[in-house]
GUTOR-983266 format. One record per residue (C-alpha): x, y, z; residue number from 1. Coordinates in steps of 0.02 Angstrom, whole numbers, plus 32768, in hexadecimal, padded with zeros to 4 digits. Layout:
<sites>
<site x="X" y="Y" z="Z" nr="NUM"/>
...
</sites>
This chain:
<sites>
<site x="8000" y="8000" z="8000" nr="1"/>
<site x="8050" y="80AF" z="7FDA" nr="2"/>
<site x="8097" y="8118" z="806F" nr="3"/>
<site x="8071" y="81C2" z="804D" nr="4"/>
<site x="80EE" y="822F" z="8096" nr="5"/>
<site x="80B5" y="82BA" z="8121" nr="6"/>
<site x="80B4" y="8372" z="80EA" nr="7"/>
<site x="80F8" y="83FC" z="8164" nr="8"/>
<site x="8077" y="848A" z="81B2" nr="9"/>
<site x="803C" y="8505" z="813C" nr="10"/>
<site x="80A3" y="85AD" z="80FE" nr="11"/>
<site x="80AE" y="862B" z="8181" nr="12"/>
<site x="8028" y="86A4" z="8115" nr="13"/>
<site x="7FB0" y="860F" z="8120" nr="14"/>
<site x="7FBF" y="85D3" z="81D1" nr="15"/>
<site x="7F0F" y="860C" z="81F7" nr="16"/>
<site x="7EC6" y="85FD" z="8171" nr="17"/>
<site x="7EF1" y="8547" z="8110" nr="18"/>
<site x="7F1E" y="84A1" z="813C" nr="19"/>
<site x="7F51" y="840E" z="80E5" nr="20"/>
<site x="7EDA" y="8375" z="80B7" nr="21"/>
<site x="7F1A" y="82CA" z="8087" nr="22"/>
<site x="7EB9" y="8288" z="7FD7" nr="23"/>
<site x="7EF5" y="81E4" z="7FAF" nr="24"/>
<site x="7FA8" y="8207" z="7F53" nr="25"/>
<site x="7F90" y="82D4" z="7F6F" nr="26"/>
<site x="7F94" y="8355" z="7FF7" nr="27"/>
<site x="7F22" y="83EB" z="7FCB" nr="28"/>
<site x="7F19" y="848F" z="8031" nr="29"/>
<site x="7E69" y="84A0" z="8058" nr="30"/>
<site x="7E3C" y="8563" z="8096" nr="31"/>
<site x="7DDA" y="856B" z="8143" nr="32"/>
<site x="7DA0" y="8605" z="80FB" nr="33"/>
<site x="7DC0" y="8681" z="8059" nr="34"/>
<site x="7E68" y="8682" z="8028" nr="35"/>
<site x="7EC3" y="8738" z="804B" nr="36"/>
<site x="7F31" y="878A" z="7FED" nr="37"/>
<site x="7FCE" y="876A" z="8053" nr="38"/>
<site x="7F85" y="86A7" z="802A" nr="39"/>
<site x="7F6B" y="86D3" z="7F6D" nr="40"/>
<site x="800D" y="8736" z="7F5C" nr="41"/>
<site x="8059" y="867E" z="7FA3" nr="42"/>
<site x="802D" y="861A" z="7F17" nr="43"/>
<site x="8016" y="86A5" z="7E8E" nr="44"/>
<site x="8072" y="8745" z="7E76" nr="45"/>
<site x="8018" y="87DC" z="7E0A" nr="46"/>
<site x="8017" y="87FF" z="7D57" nr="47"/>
<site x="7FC6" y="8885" z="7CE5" nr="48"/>
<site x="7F23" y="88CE" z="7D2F" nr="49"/>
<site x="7F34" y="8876" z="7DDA" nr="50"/>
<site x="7F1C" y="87CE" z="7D90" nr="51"/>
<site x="7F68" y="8742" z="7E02" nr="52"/>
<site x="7FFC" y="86ED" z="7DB0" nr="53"/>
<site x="802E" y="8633" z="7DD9" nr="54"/>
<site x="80DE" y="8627" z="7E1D" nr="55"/>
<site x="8107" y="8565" z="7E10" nr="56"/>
<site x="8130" y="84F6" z="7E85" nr="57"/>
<site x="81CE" y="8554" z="7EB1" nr="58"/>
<site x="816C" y="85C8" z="7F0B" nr="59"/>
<site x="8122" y="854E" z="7F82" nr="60"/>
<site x="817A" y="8558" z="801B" nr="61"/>
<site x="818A" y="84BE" z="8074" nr="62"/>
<site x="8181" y="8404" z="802A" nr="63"/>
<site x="81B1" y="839A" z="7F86" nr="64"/>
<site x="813D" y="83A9" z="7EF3" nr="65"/>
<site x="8147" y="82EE" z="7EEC" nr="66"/>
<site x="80DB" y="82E9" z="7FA7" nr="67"/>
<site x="8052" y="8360" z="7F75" nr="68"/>
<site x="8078" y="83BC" z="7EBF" nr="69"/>
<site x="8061" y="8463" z="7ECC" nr="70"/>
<site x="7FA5" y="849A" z="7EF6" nr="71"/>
<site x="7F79" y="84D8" z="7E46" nr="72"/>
<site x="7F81" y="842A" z="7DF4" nr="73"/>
<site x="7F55" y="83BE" z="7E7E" nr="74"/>
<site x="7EBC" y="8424" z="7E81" nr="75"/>
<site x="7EA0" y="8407" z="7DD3" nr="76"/>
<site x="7EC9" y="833E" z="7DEF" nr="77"/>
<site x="7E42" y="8332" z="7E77" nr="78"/>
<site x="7DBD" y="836C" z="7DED" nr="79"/>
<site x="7DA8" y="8416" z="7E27" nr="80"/>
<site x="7D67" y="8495" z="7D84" nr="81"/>
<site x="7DB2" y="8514" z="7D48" nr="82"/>
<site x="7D37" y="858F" z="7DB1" nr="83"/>
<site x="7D47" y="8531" z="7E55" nr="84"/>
<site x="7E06" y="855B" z="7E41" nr="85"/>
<site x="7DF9" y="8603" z="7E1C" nr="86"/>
<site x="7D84" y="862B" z="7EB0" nr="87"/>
<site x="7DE9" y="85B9" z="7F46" nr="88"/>
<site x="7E8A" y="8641" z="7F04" nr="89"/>
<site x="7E2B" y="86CE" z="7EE1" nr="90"/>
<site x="7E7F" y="86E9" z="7E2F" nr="91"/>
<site x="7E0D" y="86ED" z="7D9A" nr="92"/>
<site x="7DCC" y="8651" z="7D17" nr="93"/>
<site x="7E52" y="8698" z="7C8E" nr="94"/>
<site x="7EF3" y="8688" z="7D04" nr="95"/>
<site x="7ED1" y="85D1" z="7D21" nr="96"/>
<site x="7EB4" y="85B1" z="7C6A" nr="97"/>
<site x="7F62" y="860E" z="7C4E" nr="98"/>
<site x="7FC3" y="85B3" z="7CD9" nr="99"/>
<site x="7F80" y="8506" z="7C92" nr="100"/>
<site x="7FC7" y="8511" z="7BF0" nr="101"/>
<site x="8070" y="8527" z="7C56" nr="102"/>
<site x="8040" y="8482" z="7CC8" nr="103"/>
<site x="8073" y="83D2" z="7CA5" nr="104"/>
<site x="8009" y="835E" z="7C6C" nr="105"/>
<site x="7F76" y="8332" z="7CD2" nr="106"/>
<site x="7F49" y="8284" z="7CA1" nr="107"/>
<site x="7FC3" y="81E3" z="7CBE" nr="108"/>
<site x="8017" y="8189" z="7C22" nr="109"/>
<site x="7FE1" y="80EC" z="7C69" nr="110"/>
<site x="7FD9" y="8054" z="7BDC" nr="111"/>
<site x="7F52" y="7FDC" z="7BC3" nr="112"/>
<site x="7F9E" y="7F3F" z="7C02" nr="113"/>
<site x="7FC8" y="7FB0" z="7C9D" nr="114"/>
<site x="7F02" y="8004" z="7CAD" nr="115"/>
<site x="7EC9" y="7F51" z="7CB3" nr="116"/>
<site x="7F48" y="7F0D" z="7D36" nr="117"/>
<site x="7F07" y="7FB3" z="7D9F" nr="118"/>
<site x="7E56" y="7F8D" z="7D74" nr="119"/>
<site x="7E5E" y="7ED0" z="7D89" nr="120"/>
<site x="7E99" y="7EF8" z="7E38" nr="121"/>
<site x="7E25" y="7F69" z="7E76" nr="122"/>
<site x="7D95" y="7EF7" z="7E38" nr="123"/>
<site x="7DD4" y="7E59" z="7E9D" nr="124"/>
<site x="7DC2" y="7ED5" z="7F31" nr="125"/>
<site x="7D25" y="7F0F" z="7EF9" nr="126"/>
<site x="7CD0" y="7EA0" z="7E93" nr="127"/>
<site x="7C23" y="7F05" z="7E6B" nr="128"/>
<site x="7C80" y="7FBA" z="7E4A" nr="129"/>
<site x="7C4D" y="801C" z="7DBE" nr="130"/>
<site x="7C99" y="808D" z="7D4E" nr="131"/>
<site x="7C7D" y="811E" z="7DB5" nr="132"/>
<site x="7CC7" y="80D6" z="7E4E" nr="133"/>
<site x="7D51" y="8088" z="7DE8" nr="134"/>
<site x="7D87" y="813A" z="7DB6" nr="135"/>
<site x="7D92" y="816D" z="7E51" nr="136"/>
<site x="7DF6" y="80CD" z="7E82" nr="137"/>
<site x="7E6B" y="8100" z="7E12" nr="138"/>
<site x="7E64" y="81BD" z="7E5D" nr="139"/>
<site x="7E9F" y="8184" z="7EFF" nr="140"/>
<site x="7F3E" y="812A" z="7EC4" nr="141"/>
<site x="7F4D" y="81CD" z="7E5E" nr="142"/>
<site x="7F31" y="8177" z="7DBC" nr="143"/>
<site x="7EDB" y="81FF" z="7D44" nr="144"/>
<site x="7E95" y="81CA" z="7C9B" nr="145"/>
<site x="7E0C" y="81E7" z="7C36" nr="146"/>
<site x="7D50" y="8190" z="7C63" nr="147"/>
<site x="7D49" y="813A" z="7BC1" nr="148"/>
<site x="7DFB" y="80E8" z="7BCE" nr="149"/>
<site x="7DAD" y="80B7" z="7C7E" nr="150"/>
<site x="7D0B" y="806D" z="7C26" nr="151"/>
<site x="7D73" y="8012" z="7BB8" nr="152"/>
<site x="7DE7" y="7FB9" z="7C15" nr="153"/>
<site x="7D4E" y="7F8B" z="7C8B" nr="154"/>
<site x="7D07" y="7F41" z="7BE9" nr="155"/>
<site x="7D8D" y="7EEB" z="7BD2" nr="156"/>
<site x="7DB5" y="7EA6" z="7C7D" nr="157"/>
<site x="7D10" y="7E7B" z="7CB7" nr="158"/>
<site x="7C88" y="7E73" z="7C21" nr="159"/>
<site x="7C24" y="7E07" z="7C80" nr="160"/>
<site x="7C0E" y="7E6B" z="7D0D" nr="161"/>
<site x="7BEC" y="7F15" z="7CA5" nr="162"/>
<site x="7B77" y="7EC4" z="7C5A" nr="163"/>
<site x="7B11" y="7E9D" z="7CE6" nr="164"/>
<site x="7B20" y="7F45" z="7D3A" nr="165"/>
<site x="7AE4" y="7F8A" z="7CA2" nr="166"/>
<site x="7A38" y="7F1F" z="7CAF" nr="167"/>
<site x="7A3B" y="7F4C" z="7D6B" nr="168"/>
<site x="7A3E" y="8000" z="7D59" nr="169"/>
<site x="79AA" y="806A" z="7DA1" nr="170"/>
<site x="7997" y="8136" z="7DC0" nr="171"/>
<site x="793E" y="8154" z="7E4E" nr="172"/>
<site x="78E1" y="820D" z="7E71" nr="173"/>
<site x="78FF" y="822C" z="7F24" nr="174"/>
<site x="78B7" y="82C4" z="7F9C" nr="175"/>
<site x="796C" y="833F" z="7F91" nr="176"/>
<site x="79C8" y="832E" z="803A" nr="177"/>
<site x="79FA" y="83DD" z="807C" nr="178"/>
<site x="7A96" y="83F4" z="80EF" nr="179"/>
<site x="7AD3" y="84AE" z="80E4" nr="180"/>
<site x="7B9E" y="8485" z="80D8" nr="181"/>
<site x="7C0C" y="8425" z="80FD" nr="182"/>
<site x="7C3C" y="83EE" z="81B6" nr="183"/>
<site x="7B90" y="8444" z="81CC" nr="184"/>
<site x="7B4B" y="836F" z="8218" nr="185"/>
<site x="7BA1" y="82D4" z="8208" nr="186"/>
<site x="7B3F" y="8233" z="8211" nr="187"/>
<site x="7B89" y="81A5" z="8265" nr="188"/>
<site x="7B65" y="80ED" z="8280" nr="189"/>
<site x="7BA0" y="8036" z="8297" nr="190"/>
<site x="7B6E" y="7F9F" z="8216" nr="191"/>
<site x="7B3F" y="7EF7" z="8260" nr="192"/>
<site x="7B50" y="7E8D" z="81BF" nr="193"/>
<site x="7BD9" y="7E1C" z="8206" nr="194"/>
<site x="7BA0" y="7E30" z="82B0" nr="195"/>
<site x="7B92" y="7D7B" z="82AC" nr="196"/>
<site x="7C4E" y="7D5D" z="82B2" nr="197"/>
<site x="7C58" y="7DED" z="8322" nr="198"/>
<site x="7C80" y="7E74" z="82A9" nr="199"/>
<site x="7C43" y="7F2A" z="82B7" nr="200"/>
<site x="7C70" y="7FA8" z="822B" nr="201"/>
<site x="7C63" y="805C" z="825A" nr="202"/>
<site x="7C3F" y="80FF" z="81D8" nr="203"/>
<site x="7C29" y="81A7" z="81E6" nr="204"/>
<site x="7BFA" y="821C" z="813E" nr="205"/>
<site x="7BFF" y="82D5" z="8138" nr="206"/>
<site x="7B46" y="82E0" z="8112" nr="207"/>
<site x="7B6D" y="838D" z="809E" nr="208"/>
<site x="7BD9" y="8336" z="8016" nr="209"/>
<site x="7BCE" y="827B" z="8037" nr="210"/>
<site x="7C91" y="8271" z="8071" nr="211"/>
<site x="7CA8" y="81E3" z="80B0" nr="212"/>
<site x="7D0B" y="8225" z="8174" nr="213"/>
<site x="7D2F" y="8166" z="81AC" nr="214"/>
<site x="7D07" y="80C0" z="818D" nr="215"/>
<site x="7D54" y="8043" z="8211" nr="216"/>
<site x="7D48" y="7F82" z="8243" nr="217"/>
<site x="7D50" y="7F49" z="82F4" nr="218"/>
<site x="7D2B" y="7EB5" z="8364" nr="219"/>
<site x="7CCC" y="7F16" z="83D2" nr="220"/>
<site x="7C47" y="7F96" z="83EC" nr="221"/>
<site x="7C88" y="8008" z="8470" nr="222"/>
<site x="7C6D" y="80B2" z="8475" nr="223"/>
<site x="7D27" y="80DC" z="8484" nr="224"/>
<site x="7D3B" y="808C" z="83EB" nr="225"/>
<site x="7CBB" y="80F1" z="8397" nr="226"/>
<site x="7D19" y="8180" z="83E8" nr="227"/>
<site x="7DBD" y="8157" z="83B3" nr="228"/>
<site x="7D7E" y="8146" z="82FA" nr="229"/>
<site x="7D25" y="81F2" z="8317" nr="230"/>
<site x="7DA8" y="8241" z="8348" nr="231"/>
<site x="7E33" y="8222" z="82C9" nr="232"/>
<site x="7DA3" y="8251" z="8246" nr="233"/>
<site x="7D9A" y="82FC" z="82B5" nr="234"/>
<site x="7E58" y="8309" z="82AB" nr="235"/>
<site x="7E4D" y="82F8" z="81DE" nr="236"/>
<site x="7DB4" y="8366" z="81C2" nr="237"/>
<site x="7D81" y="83DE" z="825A" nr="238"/>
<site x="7D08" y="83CE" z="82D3" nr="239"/>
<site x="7C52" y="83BC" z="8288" nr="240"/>
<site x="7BDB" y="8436" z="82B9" nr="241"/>
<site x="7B4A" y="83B4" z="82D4" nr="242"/>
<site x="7B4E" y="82E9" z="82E3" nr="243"/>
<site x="7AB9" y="8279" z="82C6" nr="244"/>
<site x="7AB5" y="81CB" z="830B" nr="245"/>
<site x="7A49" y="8147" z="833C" nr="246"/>
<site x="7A2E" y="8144" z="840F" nr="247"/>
<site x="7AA3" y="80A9" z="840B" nr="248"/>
<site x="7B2A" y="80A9" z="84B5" nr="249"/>
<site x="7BAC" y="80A2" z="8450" nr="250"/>
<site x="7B98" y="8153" z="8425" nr="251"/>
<site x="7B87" y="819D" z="84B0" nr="252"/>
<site x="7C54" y="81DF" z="84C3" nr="253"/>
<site x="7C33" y="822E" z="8412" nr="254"/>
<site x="7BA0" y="8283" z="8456" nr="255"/>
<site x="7BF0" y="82CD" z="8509" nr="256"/>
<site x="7C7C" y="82F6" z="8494" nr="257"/>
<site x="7C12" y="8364" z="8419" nr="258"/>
<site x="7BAB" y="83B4" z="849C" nr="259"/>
<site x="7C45" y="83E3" z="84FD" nr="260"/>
<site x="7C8F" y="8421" z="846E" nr="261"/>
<site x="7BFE" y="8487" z="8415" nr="262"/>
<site x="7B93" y="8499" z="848C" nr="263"/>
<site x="7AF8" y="845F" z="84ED" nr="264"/>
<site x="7A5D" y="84BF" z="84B1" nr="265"/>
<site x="7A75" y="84AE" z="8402" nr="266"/>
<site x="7A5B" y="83FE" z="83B9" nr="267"/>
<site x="7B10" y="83CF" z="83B2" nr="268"/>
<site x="7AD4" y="8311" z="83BD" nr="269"/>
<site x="7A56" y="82E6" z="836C" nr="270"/>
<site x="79FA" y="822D" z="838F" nr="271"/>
<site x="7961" y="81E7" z="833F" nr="272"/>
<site x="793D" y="813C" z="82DD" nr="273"/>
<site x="79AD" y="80F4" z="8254" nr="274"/>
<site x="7924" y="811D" z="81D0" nr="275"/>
<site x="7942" y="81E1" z="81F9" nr="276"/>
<site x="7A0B" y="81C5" z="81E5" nr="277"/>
<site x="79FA" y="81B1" z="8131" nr="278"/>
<site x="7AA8" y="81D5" z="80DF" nr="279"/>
<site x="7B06" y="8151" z="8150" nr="280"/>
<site x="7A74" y="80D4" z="8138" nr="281"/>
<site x="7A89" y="80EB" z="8079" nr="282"/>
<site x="7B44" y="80D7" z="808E" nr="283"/>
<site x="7B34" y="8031" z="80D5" nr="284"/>
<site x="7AE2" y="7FEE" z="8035" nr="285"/>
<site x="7B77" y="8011" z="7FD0" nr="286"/>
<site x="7BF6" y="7FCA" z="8058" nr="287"/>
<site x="7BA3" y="7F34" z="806D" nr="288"/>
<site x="7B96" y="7F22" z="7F9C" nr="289"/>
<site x="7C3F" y="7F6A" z="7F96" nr="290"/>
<site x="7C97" y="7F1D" z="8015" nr="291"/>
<site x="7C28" y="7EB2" z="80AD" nr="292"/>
<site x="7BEA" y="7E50" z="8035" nr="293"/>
<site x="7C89" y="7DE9" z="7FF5" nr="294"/>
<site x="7CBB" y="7DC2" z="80A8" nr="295"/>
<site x="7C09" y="7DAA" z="80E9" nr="296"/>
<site x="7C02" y="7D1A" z="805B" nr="297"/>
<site x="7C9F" y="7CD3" z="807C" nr="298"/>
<site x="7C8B" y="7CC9" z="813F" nr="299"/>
<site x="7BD3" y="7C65" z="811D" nr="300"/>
<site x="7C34" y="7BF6" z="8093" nr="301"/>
<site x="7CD3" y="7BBE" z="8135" nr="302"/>
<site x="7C2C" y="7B89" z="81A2" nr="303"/>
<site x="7BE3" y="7B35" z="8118" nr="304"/>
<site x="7C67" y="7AD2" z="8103" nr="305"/>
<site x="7C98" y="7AB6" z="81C5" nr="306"/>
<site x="7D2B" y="7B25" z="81B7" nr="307"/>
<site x="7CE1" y="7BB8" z="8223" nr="308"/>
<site x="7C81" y="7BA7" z="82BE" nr="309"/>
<site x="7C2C" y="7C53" z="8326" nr="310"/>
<site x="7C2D" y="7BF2" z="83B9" nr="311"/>
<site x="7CE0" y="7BB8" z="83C4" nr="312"/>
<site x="7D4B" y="7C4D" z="8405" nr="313"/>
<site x="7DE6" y="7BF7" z="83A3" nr="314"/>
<site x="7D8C" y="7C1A" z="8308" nr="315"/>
<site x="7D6B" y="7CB8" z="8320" nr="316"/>
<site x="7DF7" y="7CFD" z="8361" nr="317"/>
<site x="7E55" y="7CB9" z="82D5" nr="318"/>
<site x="7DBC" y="7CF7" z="8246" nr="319"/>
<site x="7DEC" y="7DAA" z="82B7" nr="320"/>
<site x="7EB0" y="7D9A" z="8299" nr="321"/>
<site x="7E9F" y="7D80" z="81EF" nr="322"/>
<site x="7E14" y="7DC2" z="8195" nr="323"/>
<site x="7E02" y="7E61" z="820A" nr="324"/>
<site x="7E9A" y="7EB6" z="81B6" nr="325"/>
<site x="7E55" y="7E79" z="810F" nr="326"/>
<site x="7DA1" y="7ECF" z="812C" nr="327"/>
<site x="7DF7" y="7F6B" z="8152" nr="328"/>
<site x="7E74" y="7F7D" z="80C8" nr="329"/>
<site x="7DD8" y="7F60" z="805A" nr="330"/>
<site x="7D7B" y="7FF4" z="80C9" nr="331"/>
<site x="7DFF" y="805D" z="8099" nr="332"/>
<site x="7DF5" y="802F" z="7FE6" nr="333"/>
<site x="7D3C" y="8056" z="7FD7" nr="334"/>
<site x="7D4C" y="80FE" z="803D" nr="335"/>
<site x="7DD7" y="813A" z="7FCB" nr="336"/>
<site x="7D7B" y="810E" z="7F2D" nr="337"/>
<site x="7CE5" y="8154" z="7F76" nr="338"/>
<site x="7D1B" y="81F7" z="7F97" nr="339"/>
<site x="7D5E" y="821E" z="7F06" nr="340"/>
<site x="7CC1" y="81C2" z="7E8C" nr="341"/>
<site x="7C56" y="8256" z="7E38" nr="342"/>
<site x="7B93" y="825A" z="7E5E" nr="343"/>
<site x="7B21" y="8270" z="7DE6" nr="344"/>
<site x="7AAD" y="82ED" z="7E61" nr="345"/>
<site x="7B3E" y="8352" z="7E8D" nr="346"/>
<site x="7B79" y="83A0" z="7DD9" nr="347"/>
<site x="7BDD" y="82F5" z="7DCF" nr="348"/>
<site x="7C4C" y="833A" z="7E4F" nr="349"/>
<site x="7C9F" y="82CD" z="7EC5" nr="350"/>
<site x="7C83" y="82CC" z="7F86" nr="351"/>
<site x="7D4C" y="82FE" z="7F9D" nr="352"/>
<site x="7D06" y="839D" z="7F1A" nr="353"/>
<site x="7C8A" y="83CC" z="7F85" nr="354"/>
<site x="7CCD" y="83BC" z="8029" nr="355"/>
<site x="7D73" y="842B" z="7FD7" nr="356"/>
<site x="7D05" y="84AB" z="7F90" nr="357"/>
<site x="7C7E" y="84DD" z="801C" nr="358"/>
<site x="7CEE" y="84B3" z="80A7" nr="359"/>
<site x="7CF6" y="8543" z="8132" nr="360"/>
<site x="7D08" y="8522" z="81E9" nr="361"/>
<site x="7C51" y="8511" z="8235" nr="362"/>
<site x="7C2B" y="8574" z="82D6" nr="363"/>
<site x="7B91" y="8556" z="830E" nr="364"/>
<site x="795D" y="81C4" z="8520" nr="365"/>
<site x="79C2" y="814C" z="858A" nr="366"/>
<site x="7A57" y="8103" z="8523" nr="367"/>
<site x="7A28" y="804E" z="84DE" nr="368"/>
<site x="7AB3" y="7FEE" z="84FE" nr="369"/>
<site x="7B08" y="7F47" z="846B" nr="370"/>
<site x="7B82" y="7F02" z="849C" nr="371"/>
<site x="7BF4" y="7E7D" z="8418" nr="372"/>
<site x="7C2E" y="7DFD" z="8481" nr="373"/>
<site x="7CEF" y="7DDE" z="848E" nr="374"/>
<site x="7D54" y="7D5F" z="845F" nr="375"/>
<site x="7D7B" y="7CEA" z="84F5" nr="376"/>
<site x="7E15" y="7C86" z="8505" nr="377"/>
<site x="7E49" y="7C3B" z="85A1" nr="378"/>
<site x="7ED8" y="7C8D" z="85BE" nr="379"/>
<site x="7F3A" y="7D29" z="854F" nr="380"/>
<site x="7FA0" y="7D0F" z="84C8" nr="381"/>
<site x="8064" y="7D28" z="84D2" nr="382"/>
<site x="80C1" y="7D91" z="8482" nr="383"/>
<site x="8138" y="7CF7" z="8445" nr="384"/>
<site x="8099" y="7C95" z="8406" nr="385"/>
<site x="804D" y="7D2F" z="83BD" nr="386"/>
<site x="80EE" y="7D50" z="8354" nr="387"/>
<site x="80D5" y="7C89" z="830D" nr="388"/>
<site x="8024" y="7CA2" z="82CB" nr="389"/>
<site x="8024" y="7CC3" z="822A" nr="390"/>
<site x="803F" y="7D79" z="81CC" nr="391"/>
<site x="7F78" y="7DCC" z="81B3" nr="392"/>
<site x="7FAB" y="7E57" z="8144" nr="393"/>
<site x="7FE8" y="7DE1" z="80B0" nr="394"/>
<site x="7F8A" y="7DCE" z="7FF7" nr="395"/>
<site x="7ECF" y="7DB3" z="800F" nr="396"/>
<site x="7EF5" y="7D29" z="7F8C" nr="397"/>
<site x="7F32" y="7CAF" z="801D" nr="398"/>
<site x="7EB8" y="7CEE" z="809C" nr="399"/>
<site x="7E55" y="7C4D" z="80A9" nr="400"/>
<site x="7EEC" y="7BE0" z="80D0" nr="401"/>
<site x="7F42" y="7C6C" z="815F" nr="402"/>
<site x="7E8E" y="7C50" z="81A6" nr="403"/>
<site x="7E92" y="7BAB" z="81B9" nr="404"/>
<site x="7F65" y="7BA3" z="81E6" nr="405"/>
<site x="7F25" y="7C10" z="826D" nr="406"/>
<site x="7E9A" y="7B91" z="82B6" nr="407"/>
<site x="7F08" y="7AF7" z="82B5" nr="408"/>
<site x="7F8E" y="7B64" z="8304" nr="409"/>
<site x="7F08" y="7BAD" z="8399" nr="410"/>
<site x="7ED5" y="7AF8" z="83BA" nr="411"/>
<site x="7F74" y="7AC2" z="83D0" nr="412"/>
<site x="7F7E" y="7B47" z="8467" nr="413"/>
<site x="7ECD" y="7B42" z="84A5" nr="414"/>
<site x="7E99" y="7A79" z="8474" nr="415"/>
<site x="7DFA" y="7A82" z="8501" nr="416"/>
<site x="7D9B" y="7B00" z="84B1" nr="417"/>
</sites>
């Protein structure tokens, strides 16, 4: 998986007024609020009649162009038009227009053979991912190419399965949901579709732009691990101005955190039934298709064939060691390629777009406890016998047969249970 390297704090000008935001291979400078002219004179100097002029990358104070790029095109690379550009620097339509000609180009000389390798490998992550979600795939490993190269090398790698999401497409006229900006409520929930083996997945979605804020597996469903989760997404993108959940206990540290933080009297937490926290409940269909589903198939296809047993805390601590990693890495997958997919309703911008463009910093019953049962063994794990199971984080080829290395290997330590 790529390691992205860290950028420094933002230029002196912009300490107050910009900070960086990690989007899959880039780092874009998103404005808390309208760029000044100390900003703008940062990144462009002045030509005739006051016009801003681009500088280059030279004049970007502090990190490598290979970690970010320089603003201008990385801007452009996350899909961003020509007169979203010109209004986040406050220069006008014909300066951008002038300072492309001078950029490289924009799109990746990838080959064919090496389009279908990419797309090939995204799919056996994702097996029901359209085009539009396969573009944005290929967004997030910073792979830019034209949609119709990305239809056909789907057409070629998969005809079978473009052909049936062709028959399965369906528009839908839905009532439009109305969130002023962004940060402005962030809905958040857990998914119980492999509660079974004792899996909880937990989401949050800015409920403005659809970004996804975090998408995590775990083994339990504490509420300091929905906190935990909550927080790093509050370290990445601000602290929301509302949150909707449902009145589950394990949100209850989210919700002391938001009303100490924003305040009591003014709806910081919001609770009410699932049906009323639409865009996470919507989410979930296209995790579980996207992701849940593959696992959730392959966990009922080990019981099926006396492999996997829920009641045997063997198995499931070694279905946990495993697959948990693998669930996660395929989390991330989805959330990348989610973020950066275009929707139709939104001016086929992307929720990354959004989020970039209307971003400014937002001022404004008895808990019902369910609890996931832990794993049980009789007696903790060493360190030496944890370092002989085998490695979880290898191909998700071999999956199956690190699953079952890893019962044989627990029953050898724990042969009563």
């Amino acid at each position: 998986e790529p390691n992205y390297p860290l950028p420094p704090a933002c230029p002196s000008t912009t300490t107050s007024t910009c900070r960086w935001l990690q989007v899959g291979a880039y780092y874009l400078p998103v404005f808390l609020q309208s760029p000044t002219a100390a900003v703008t004179a940062n990144y462009f100097g002045y030509g005739k009649e006051g016009r801003g002029c681009y500088k280059g990358p030279s004049a970007l104070t502090p990190f490598s162009r290979a970690a970010c790029g320089n603003p201008f095109e990385t801007y452009l690379l996350a899909g961003l038009s020509i007169n979203d550009i010109a209004v986040l620097f406050g220069v006008s339509k014909r300066t951008i227009y002038c300072r492309m000609a001078e950029a490289s180009d924009l799109f990746n000389s990838i080959g064919n053979e090496e389009l279908d390798a990419k797309v090939h490998e995204i799919l056996s992550y994702h097996p029901n991912t359209g085009y539009k979600m396969m573009v944005g795939h290929l967004n997030a490993r910073g792979i830019r190419i034209q949609r119709r190269r990305v239809q056909e090398a789907m057409h070629r790698v998969d005809p079978e399965g473009t052909l049936m999401r062709t028959f399965q497409l369906q528009t839908l006229h839905r009532r439009k949901y109305s969130v002023p900006a962004p940060n402005s409520l962030w809905h958040i929930d857990g998914n119980h579709k492999l509660i079974r083996w004792r899996i909880v997945v937990h989401g949050g979605i800015d409920g403005f732009s659809r970004l996804i804020v975090y998408l995590s597996a775990a083994t339990n469903n504490r509420a300091s691990t929905v906190m935990g989760s909550f927080l790093e997404a509050v370290n990445t993108y601000g602290v929301p101005s509302h949150v909707r959940s449902d009145k589950g206990g394990e949100n209850v540290e989210v919700a002391a955190y938001m009303v100490s933080t924003r305040g009591l009297i003014r709806n910081s937490h919001l609770t009410g039934r699932s049906t009323h926290n639409q865009r996470i409940e919507r989410l979930w269909r296209d995790v579980f298709g996207g992701v849940l589903d593959l696992f959730y198939t392959i966990f009922c296809n080990l019981e099926r064939e006396g492999l996997l047993n829920p009641d045997k805390e063997v198995h499931i601590y070694a279905l946990h060691w495993i697959f948990l990693p693998q669930i996660q890495r395929h989390l991330q997958f989805f959330r990348d390629g989610w973020n950066h997919h275009r929707l139709r309703t939104e001016g086929n911008r992307s929720p990354l777009q959004l989020w970039i463009q209307n971003h400014r910093e937002v001022h404004q019953d008895p808990a019902q406890v369910f609890t996931v049962p832990e794993v049980q063994l009789p007696r903790p794990i060493t360190e030496e016998e944890m370092q002989r199971l085998p490695d979880p984080h290898g191909s998700f080829s071999n999956v199956l047969n690190l699953y079952r290395e890893t019962v044989l290997m627990l029953t050898d330590l724990f042969p009563d249970i």
